[in-house]
C-alpha positions as CSV (number, residue, x, y, z in Angstrom):
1,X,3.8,-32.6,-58.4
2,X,0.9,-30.5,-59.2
3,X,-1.3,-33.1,-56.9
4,X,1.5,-32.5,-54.5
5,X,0.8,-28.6,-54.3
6,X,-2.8,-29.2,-53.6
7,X,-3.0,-31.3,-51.2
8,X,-0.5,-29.5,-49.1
9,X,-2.5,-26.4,-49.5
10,X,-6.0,-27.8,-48.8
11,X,-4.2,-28.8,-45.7
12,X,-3.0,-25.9,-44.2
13,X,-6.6,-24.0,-45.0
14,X,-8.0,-26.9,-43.2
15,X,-5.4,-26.2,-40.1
16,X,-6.1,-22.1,-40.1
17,X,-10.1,-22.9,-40.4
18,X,-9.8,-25.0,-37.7
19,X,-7.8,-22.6,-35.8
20,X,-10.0,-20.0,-36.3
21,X,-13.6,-22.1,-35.0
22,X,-11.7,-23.4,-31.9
23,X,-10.5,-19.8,-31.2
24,X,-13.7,-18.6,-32.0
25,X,-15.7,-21.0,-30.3
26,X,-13.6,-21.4,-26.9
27,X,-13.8,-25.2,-27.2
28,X,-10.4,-25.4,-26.6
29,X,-9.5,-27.4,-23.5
30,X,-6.8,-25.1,-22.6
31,X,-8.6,-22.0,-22.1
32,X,-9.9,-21.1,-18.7
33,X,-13.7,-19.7,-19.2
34,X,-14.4,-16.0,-17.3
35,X,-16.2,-16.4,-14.1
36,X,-19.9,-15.0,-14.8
37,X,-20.9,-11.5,-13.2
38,X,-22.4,-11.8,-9.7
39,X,-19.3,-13.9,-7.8
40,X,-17.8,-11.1,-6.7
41,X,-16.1,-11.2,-3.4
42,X,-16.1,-7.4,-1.6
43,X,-14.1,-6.6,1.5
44,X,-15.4,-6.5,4.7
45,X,-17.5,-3.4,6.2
46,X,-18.0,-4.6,9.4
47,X,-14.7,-4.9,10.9
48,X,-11.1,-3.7,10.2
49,X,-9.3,-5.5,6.8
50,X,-6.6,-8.7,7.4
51,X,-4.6,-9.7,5.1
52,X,-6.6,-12.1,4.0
53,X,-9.3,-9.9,3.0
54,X,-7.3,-8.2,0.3
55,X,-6.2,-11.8,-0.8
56,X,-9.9,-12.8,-1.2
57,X,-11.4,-9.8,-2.9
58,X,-12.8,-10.5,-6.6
59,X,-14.7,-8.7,-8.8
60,X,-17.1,-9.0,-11.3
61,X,-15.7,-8.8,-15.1
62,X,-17.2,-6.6,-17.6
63,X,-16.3,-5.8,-21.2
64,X,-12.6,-4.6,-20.4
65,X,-12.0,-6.0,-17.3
66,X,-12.9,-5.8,-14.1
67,X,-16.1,-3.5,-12.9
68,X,-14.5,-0.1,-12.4
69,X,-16.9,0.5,-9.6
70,X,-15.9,-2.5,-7.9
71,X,-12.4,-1.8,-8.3
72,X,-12.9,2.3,-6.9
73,X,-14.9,0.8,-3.4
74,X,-12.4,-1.9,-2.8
75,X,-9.6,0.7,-3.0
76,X,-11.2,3.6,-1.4
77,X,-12.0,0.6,1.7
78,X,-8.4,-0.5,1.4
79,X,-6.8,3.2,2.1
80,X,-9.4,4.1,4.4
81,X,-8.7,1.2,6.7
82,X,-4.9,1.8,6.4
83,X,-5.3,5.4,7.2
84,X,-7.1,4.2,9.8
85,X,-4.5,2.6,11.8
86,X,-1.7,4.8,10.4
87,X,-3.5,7.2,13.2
88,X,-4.3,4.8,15.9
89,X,-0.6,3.9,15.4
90,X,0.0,7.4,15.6
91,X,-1.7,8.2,19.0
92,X,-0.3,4.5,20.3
93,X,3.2,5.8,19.4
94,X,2.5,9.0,21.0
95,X,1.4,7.1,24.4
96,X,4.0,5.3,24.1
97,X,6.5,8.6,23.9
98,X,4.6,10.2,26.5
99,X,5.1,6.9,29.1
100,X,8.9,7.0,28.5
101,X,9.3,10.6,28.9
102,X,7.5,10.4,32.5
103,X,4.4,12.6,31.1
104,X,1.6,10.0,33.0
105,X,-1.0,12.6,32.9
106,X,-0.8,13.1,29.1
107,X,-0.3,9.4,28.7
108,X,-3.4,8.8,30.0
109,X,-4.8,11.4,28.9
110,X,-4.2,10.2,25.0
111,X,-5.2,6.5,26.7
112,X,-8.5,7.9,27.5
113,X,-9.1,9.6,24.1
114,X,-8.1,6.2,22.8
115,X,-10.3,4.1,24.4
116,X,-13.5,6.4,24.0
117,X,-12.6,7.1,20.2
118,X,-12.8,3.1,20.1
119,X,-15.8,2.8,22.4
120,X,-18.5,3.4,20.3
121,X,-16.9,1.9,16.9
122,X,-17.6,-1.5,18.6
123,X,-21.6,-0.5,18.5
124,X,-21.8,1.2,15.8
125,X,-21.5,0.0,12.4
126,X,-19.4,1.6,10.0
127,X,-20.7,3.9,7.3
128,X,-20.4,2.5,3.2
129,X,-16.9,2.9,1.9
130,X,-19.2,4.8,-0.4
131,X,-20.1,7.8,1.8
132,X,-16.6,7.6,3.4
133,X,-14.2,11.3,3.0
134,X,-11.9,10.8,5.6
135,X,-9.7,14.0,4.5
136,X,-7.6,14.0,8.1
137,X,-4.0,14.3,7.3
138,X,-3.1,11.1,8.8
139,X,-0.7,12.6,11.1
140,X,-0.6,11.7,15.1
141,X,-1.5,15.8,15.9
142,X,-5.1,15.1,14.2
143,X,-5.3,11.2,14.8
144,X,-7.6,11.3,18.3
145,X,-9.9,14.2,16.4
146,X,-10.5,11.9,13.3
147,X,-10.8,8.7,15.6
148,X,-13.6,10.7,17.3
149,X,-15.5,12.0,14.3
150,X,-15.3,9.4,11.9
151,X,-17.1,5.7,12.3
152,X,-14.0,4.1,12.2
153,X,-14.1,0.3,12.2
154,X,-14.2,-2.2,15.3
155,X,-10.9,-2.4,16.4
156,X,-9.7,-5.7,16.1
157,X,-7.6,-8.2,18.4
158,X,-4.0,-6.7,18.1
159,X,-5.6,-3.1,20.1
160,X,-5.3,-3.6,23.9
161,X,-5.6,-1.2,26.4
């Protein structure tokens, strides 16, 4: 009984030390390695974000997680580009309002400021997410005025005149 005991027992230490080197170790089939720094994917700077974009986006992992400064630009890109069309959709929605309430000339009028806010965004590159304080409120009373003064992205295929 005694040789019973201690075989049992040198056979579970062997199963925990075992264990403990594959845990250890990582050799273990099973676990998925962490993708090395430097494959990060960022989001697009050159052009407004698609769904796709946010789908895509990786970053590099550090310590603890992800890179935190990763992490801050892609979410400072993200709201930016969302605010963004929250105020074209705001001026659009205001055109819209003005056309069906028979006010043409400030229609055109917000048509015109529209189209020139968007003119030179489709030459001009966009500034880094980095250097980007877009404090407007967002709302459709200050849209055209932040279109104008901000380097907004190219607008992209759904924005017709």
């Amino acid at each position: 009984m005694g040789l019973f005991i201690t075989l049992v027992t040198a056979l579970v230490v062997a199963a925990i030390i075992f264990g403990v080197t594959v845990l250890v170790s990582g050799s273990d089939p099973a676990l998925v390695p962490a993708e090395p720094d430097g494959r990060a994917v960022p989001l697009p700077g050159s052009r407004p974000l698609l769904e796709a974009d946010i789908a895509d986006v990786r970053f590099d992992t550090a310590l603890r997680g992800y890179r935190m400064a990763q992490v801050d630009q892609a979410l400072r890109r993200a709201a930016y580009d969302i605010g963004y069309k929250e105020e074209l959709i705001g001026v659009l929605e205001a055109e819209v309002a003005a056309l069906r309430d028979g006010r043409l000339e400030d229609a055109d009028a917000l048509r015109k400021a529209r189209e020139e806010a968007l003119a030179p965004a489709a030459s001009v590159t966009p500034a880094p997410v980095a250097e980007n304080n877009d404090n407007s409120g967002g709302t459709a009373e200050n849209a055209t005025v932040a279109v104008k003064t901000d380097e907004a992205p190219a607008p992209d295929s759904t924005v017709k005149a």
